[in-house]
C-alpha positions as a LaTeX table, in Angstrom:
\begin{tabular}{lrrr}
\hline
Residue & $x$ (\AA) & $y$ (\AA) & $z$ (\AA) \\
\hline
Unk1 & $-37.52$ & $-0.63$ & $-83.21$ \\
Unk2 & $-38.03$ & $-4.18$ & $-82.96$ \\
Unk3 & $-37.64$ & $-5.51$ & $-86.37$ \\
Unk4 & $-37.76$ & $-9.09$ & $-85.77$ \\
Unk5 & $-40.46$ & $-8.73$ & $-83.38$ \\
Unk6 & $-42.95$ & $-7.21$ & $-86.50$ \\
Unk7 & $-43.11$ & $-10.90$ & $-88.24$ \\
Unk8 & $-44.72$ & $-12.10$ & $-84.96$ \\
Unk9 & $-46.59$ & $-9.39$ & $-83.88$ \\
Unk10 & $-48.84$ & $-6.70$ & $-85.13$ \\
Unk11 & $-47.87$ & $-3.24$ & $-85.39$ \\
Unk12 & $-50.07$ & $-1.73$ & $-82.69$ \\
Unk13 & $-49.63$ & $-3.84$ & $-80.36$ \\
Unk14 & $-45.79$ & $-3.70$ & $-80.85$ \\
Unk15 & $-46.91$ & 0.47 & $-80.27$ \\
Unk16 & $-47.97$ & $-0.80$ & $-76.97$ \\
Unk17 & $-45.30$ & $-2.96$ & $-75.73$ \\
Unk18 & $-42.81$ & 0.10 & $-76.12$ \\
Unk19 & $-45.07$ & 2.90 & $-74.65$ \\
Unk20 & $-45.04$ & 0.27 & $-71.92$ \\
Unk21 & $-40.87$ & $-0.79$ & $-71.78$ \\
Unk22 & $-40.81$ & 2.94 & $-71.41$ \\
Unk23 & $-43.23$ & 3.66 & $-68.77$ \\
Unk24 & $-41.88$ & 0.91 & $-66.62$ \\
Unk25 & $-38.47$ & 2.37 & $-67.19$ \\
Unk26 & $-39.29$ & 6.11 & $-66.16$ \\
Unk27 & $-40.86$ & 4.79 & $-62.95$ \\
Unk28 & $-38.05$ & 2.68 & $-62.41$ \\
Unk29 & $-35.80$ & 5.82 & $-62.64$ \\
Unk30 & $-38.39$ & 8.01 & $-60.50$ \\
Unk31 & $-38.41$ & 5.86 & $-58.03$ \\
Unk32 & $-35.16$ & 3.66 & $-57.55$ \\
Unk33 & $-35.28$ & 3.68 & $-53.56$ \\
Unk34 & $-38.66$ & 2.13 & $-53.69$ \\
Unk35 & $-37.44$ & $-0.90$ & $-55.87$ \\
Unk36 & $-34.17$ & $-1.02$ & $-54.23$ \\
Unk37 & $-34.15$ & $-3.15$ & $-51.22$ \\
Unk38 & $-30.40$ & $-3.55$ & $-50.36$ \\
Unk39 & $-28.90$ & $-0.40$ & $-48.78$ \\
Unk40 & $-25.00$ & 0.62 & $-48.90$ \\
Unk41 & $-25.35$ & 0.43 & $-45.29$ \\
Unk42 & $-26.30$ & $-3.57$ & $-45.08$ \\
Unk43 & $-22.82$ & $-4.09$ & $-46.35$ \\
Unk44 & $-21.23$ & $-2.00$ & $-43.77$ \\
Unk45 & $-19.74$ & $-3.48$ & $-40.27$ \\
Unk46 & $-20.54$ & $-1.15$ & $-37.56$ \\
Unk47 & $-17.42$ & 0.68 & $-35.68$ \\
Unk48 & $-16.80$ & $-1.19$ & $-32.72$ \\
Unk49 & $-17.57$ & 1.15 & $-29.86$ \\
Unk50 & $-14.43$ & 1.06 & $-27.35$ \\
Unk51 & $-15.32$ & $-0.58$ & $-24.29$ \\
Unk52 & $-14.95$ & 1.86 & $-20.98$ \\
Unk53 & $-12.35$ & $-0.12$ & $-18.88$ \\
Unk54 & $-14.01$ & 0.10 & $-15.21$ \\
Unk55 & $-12.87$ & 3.30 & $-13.51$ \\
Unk56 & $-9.85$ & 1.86 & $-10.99$ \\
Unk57 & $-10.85$ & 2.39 & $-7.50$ \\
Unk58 & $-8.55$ & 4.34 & $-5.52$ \\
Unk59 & $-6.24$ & 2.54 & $-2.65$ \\
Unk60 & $-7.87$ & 1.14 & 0.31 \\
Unk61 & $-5.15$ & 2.19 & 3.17 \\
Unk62 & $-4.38$ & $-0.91$ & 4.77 \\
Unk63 & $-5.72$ & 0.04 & 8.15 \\
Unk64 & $-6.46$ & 3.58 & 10.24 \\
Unk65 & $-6.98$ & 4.12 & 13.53 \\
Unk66 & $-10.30$ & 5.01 & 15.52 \\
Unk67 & $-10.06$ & 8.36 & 14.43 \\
Unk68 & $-9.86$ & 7.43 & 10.70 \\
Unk69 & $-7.02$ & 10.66 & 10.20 \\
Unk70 & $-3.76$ & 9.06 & 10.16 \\
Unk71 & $-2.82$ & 5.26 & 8.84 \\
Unk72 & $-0.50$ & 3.02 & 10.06 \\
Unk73 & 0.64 & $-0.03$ & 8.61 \\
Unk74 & 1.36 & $-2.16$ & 11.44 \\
Unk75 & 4.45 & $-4.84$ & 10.48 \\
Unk76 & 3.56 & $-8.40$ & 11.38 \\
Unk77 & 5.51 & $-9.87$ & 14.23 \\
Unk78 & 6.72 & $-13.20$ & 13.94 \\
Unk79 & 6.64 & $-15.23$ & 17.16 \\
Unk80 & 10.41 & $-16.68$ & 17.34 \\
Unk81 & 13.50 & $-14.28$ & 17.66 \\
Unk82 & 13.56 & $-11.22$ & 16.62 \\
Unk83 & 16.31 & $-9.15$ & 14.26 \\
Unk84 & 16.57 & $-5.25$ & 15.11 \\
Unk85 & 15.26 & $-4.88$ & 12.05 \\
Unk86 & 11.94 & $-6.74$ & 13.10 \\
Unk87 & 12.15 & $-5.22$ & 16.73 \\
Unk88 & 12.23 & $-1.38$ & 14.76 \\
Unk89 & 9.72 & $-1.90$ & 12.39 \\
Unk90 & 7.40 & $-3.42$ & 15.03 \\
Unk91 & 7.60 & 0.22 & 16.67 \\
Unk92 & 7.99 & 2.51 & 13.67 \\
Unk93 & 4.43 & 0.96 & 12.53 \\
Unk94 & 2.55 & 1.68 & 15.56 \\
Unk95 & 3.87 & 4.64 & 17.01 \\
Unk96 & 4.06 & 6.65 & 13.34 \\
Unk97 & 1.80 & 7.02 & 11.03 \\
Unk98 & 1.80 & 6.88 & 7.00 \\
Unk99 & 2.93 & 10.17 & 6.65 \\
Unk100 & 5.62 & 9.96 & 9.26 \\
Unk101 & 7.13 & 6.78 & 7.18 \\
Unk102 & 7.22 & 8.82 & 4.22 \\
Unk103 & 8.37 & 12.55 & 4.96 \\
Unk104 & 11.12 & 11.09 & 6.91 \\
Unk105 & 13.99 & 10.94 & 4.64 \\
Unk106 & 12.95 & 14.29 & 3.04 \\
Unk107 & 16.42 & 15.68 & 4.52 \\
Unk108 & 18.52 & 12.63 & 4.00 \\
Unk109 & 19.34 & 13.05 & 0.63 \\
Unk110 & 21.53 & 15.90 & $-0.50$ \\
Unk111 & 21.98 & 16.68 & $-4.37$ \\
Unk112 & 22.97 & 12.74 & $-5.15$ \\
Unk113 & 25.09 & 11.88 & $-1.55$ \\
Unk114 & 23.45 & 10.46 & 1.42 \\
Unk115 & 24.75 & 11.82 & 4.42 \\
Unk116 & 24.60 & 9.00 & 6.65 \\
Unk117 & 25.54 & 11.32 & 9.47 \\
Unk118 & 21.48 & 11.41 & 9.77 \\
Unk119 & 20.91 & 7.59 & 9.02 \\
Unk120 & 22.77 & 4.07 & 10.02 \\
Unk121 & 25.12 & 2.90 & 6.95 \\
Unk122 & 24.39 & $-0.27$ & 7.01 \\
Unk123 & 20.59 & 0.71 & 6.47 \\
Unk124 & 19.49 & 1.42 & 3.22 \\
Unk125 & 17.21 & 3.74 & 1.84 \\
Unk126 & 15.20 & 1.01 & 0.26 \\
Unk127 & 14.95 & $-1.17$ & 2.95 \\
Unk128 & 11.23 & $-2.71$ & 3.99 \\
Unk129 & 12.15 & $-1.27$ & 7.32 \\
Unk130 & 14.08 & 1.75 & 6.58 \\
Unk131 & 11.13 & 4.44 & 7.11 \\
Unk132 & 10.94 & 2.45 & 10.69 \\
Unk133 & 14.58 & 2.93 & 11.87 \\
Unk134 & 14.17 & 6.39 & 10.59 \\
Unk135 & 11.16 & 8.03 & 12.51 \\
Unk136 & 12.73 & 5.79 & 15.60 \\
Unk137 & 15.69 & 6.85 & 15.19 \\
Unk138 & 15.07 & 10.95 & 14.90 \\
Unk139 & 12.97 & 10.61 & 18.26 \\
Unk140 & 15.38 & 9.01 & 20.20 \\
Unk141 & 13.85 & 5.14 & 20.32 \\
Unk142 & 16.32 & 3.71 & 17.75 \\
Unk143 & 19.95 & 3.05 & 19.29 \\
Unk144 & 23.11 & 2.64 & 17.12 \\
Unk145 & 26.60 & 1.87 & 17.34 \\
Unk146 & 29.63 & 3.71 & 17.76 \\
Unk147 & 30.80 & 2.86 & 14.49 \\
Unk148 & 27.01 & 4.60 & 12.81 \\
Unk149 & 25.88 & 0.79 & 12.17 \\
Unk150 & 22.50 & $-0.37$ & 13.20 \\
Unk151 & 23.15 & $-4.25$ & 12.43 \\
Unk152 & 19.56 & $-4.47$ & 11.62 \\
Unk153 & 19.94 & $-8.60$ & 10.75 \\
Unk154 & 21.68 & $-8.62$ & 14.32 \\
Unk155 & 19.69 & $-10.34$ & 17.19 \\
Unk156 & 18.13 & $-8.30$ & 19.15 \\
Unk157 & 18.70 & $-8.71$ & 22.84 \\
Unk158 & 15.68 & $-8.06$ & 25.59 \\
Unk159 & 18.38 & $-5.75$ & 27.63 \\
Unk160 & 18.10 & $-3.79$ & 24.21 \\
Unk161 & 14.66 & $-4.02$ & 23.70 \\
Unk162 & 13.79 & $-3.03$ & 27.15 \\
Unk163 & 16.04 & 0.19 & 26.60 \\
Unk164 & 13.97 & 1.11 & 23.68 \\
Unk165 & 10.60 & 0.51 & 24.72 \\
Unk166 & 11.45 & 2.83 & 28.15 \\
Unk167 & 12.13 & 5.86 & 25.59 \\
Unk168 & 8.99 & 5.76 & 24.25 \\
Unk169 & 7.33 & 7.21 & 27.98 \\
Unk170 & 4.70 & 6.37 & 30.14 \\
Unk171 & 6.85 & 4.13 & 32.46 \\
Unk172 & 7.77 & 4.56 & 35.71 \\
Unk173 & 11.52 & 4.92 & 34.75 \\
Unk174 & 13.97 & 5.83 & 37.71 \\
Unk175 & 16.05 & 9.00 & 36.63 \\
Unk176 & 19.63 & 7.60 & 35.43 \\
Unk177 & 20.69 & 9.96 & 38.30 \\
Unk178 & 19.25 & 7.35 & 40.88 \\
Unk179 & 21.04 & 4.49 & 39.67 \\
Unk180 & 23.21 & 2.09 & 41.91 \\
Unk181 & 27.01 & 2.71 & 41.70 \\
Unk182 & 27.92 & $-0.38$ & 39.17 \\
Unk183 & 24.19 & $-1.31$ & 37.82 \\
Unk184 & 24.38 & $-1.66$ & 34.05 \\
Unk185 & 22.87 & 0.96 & 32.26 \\
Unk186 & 19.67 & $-1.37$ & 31.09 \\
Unk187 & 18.85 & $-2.04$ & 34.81 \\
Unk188 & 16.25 & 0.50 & 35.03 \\
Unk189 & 14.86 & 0.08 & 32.02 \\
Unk190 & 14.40 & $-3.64$ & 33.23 \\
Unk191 & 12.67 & $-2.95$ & 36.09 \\
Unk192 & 10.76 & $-0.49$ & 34.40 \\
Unk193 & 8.94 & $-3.33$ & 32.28 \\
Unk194 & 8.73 & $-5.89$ & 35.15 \\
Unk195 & 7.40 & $-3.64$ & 37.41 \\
Unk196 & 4.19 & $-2.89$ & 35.22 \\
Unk197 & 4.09 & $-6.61$ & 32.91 \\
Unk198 & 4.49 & $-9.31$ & 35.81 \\
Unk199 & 5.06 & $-11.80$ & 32.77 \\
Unk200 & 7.89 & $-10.22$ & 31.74 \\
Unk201 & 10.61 & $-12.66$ & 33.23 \\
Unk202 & 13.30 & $-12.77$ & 30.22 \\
Unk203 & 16.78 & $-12.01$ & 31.08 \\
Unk204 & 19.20 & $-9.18$ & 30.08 \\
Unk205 & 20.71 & $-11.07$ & 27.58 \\
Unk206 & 18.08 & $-12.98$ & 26.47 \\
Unk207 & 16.96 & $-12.58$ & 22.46 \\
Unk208 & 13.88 & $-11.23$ & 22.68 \\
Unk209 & 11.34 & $-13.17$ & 20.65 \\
Unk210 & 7.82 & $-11.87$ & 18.71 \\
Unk211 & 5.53 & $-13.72$ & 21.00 \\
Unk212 & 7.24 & $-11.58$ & 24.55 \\
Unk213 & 7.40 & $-8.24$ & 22.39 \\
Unk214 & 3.38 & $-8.72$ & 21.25 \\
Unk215 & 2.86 & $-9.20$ & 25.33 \\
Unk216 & 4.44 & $-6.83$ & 26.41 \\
Unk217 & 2.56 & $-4.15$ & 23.60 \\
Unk218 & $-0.35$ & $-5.58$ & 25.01 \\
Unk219 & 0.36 & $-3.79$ & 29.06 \\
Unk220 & 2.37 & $-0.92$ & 27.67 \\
Unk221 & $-0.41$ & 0.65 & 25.47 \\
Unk222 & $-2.07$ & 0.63 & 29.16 \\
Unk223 & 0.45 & 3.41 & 29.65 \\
Unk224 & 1.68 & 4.40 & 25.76 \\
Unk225 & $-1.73$ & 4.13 & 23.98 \\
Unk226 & 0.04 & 5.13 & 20.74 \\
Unk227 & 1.35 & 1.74 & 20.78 \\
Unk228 & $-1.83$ & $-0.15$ & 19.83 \\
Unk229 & $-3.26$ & 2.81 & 16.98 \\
Unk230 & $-5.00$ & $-0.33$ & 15.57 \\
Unk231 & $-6.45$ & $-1.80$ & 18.79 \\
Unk232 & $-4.97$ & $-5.34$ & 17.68 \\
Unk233 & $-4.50$ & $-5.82$ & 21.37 \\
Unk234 & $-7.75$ & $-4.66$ & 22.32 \\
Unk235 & $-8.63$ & $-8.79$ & 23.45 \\
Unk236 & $-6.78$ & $-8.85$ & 26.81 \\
Unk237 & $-3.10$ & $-9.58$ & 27.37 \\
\hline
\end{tabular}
């Protein structure tokens, strides 16, 4: 088998030496996870296991009243003069609730026309304060023009305001039956407010500004409690 091996060695031992080449190579073949010490599996880069984003936790609703059942998202009021715009949303937030603000225009649109018989049209539908002039509007707080404008940018006026806030109820409002020959239509409304909010001292025409309308929120939930759902003017007035 070895023919240049035989000049070296003798023949039995040469015997030997392949009995034992052969040996060593039928326990190598027996047995060829016990010599092997590197597995197909060392050479393999584990699947990287997709990482489980956080669940996303659902909406906080910016505030609810006592009662935790409806939310209201009371509009900040600024302290200088106010717009109609700022006046209505100052209302819509506190006298309506969430779902008030958002079933209200569930009429307004027909097929792909708005009929603005039902809304101002100078108010759109996307408006921050839209959902405001609509809910005051459809119960009789929101005034508009003759020509079906709001003029929400428009200065608001405290003869206007004080119209407005005597809607809402609670007052002690004279009956426009009662009213002296020649008084202007916002006279009892006027006296309404003075007559409970001994601070309220602005004139008709007057602009009303954030800082009079957050005072006078403060006495009138006294007699409209719907107009402080948040108690945010539960410190005093």
């Amino acid at each position: 088998m070895y023919p240049f091996l035989s000049t070296f060695f003798p023949l039995p031992f040469m015997r030997f030496f392949t009995q034992l080449s052969a040996a060593a190579l039928a326990v190598a073949l027996s047995c060829p996870v016990a010599l092997a010490k590197i597995y197909p599996d060392d050479f393999m880069i584990p699947a990287r296991q997709p990482v489980q984003a956080a669940p996303t936790p659902a909406p906080t609703p910016k505030n609810a009243n006592a009662s935790g059942d409806s939310f209201f998202f009371a509009s900040e009021i600024p302290d200088g003069k106010l717009t109609r715009a700022e006046f209505a949303d100052a209302i819509g937030t506190r006298l309506y609730d969430a779902d008030a603000h958002d079933n209200c225009f569930g009429d307004l649109i027909l097929s792909e026309a708005i009929d603005y018989s039902l809304l101002y049209n100078d108010v759109s539908l996307d408006a921050p304060y839209a959902s405001s002039v609509c809910v005051d509007m459809r119960n009789g707080i929101a005034q508009g023009f003759n020509d079906y404008t709001f003029r929400p940018n428009q200065q608001i006026k405290v003869s206007e305001a004080a119209g407005m806030l005597g809607d809402i109820g609670g007052l002690p409002l004279r009956d426009s039956n009662h009213v002296t020959a020649g008084e202007p239509w916002y006279q009892r409304y006027m006296d309404a407010i003075r007559s409970v909010d001994r601070e309220f001292t602005m004139r008709a025409d007057d602009i009303l500004t954030g800082k009079e309308l957050k005072h006078t929120l403060c006495v009138l939930k006294r007699y409209t409690p719907a107009l402080d759902p948040l108690d945010e003017f539960g410190g005093g007035c």
